[in-house]
C-alpha positions, 0 to 999 in steps of 0.5 A, spaced: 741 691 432 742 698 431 737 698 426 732 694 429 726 699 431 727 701 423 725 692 422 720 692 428 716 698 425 716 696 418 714 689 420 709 691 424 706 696 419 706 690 414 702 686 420 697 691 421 697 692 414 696 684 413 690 684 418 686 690 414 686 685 409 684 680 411 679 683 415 676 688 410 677 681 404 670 678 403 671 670 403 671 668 396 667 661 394 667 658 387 660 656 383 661 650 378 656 647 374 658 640 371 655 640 363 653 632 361 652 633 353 647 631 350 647 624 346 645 620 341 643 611 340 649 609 335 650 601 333 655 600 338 653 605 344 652 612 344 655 617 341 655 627 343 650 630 338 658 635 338 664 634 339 666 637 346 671 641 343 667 644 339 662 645 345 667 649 349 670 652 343 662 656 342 662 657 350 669 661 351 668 665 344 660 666 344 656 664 351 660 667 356 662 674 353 655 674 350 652 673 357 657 678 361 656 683 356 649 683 357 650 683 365 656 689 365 650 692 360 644 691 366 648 692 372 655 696 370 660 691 373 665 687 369 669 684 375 665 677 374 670 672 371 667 665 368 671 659 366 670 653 361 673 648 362 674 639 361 677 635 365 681 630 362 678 624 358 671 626 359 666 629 355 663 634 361 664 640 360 665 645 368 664 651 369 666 656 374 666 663 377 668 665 384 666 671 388 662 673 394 656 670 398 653 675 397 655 675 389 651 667 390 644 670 386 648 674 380 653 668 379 649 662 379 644 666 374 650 668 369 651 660 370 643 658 368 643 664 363 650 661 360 647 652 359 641 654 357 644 658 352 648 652 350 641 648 352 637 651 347 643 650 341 643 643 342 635 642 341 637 646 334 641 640 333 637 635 337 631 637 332 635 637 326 637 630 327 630 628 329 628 631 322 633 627 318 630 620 322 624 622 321 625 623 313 629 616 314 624 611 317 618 614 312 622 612 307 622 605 311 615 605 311 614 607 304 618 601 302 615 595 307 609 598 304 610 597 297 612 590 299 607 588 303 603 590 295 608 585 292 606 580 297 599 581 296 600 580 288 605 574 289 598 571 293 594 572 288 599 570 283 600 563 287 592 562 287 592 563 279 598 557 279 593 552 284 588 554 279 592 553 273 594 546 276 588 544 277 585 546 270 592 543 267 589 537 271 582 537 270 584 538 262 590 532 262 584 527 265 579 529 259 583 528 254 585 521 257 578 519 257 578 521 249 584 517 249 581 511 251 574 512 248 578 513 242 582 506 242 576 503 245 572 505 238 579 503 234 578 497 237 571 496 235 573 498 228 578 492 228 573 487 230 568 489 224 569 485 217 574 489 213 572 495 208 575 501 205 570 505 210 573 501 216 579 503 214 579 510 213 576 510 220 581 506 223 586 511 220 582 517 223 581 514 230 589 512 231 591 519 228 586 522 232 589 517 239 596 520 237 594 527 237 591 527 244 596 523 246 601 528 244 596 533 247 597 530 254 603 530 254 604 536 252 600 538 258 603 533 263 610 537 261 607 544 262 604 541 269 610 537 272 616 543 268 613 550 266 609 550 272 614 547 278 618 552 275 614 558 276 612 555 283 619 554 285 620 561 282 614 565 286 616 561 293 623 564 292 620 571 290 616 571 296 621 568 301 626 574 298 619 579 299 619 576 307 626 577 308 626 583 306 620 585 309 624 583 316 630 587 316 625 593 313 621 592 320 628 592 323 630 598 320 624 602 322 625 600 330 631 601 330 629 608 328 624 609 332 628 607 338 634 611 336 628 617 335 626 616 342 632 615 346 636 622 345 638 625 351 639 633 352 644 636 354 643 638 361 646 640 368 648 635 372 647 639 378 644 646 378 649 650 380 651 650 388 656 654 391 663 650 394 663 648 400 668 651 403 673 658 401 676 658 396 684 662 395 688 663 401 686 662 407 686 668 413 692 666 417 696 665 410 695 672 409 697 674 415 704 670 416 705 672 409 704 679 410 709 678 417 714 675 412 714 680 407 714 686 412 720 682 416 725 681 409 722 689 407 725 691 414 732 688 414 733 690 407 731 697 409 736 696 415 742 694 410 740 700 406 739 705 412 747 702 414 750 704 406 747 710 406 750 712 414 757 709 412 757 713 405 755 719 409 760 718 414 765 717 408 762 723 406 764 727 412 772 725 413 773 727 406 769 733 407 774 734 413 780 732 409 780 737 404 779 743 409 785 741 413 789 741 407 786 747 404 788 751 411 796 748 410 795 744 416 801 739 418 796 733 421 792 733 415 797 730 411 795 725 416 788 723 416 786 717 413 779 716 410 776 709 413 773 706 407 
């Protein structure tokens, strides 16, 4: 109570102090720009062309500061503060400023000049990844292509097996009509009167019908083994060469599709400005201002009533030491309030 203007005044002068600065503060908004990065097909999904670590890593230690020291350098400030930041399990990368509306221009630049620096980064990567599945699905084509030889080969080897039966057949029926000319003449040769010239020449035909029967015997088992096992074999071969040809055709779609479905870094959302101020508020500030002024002033009060009380305590002992000096009788009985 005896200090109370003391506390009014210094609460008031707070309170004025605090309406200054809230009507002098410009209202600060925040701009933010959310980041998707850019992705890749992979056999069970998708998957970041980088890691979201390793992209905010690059932005807080190049394409922020390289961005703000060409601004500083352009236009002499250094009280634009950009953040990187990713929300909890996601691969969204947000940036962040706050300032002035009438900062909006400067910061939404600084933040299209920082994702397209990043932008630009990706499309090296993007390129290179390209370059790779490029190289992959030629290599791809070469070989459906050596293949689709083989295959070709294959046909006209099998042609030249048909050709062969065929030949196989037609040699088979000839030396069977030998066989049977052949014993029709020995039969013939039998029906004759016997002489050393009719037997001889049954001798010539009978070793001559057994010779062509091995023959044909020889040529049934080339047409009914060596050949079926050589059409076995091709068929296998060419069956191998088809399957093969399948997963190769399905190996170079899957490249073309995994070529033409990267997706490209890229802002979600330009970057906008919040909808409302950000920070304190205005009657905060002020209720703030008058609590601290009301706490300052009754601290003052209780500093202003130390020093009064060690001031008067000051005073008596100042008045005791006199009247003693002066040998007065009532000095002795002066007592100094503590």
């Amino acid at each position: 109570a005896k200090h109370k203007k003391l506390i009014l005044g210094i609460t008031a002068f707070f309170f004025v102090g605090g309406l200054l600065f809230v009507l002098l503060k410009p209202t600060v908004f925040e701009y933010r720009a959310s980041i998707e990065i850019g992705s890749r097909p992979v056999t069970d999904g998708s998957t970041t062309i980088e890691q979201p670590e390793n992209v905010l890593a690059k932005l807080q230690q190049s394409y922020i500061p390289a961005a703000l020291i060409a601004h500083h350098r352009a236009t002499g400030t250094d009280d634009v503060n950009i953040e990187a930041t990713i929300p909890k399990h996601s691969e969204i990368i947000i940036l962040s400023s706050k300032g002035s509306e009438e900062r909006e221009e400067e910061l939404v630049l600084l933040l299209n000049q920082i994702i397209e620096s990043l932008q630009r980064d990706h499309q090296r990567i993007i390129s290179t990844l390209k370059a790779d599945l490029e190289l992959e699905r030629r290599g791809l084509e070469n070989q459906l292509a050596s293949l689709k030889d083989q295959a070709r080969m294959l046909e006209a080897d099998r042609v030249r097996l048909n050709e062969r039966r065929e030949l196989l057949k037609t040699q088979i029926a000839d030396l069977n009509r030998l066989v049977e000319s052949t014993e029709a003449q020995y039969k013939r040769a039998i029906a004759k009167p016997g002489n050393g010239a009719n037997a001889m020449t049954l001798l010539l035909l009978d070793s001559e019908a057994r010779e062509t029967r091995n023959k044909v015997a020889d040529l049934q088992e080339r047409l009914q083994i060596s050949l079926a096992r050589d059409e076995d074999k091709m068929a296998n071969d060419v069956a191998d060469n088809l399957r093969t040809q399948s997963e190769l055709t399905d190996q170079i779609a899957k490249s073309l599709m995994e070529y033409s479905n990267f997706s490209e870094t890229r802002a979600v959302l330009p970057p906008m400005q919040s909808l409302g101020p950000v920070g304190l508020g205005k009657i905060a500030i002020v209720l703030l201002t008058l609590f601290a002024g009301l706490f300052v002033g009754v601290f003052a009060s209780f500093i202003g009533e130390f020093l009064a009380k060690a001031k008067e305590q000051l005073a008596a002992t100042e008045k005791a030491r006199e009247l003693t000096l002066q040998g007065k009788p009532e000095a002795s009985q002066i007592r100094v309030a503590g």
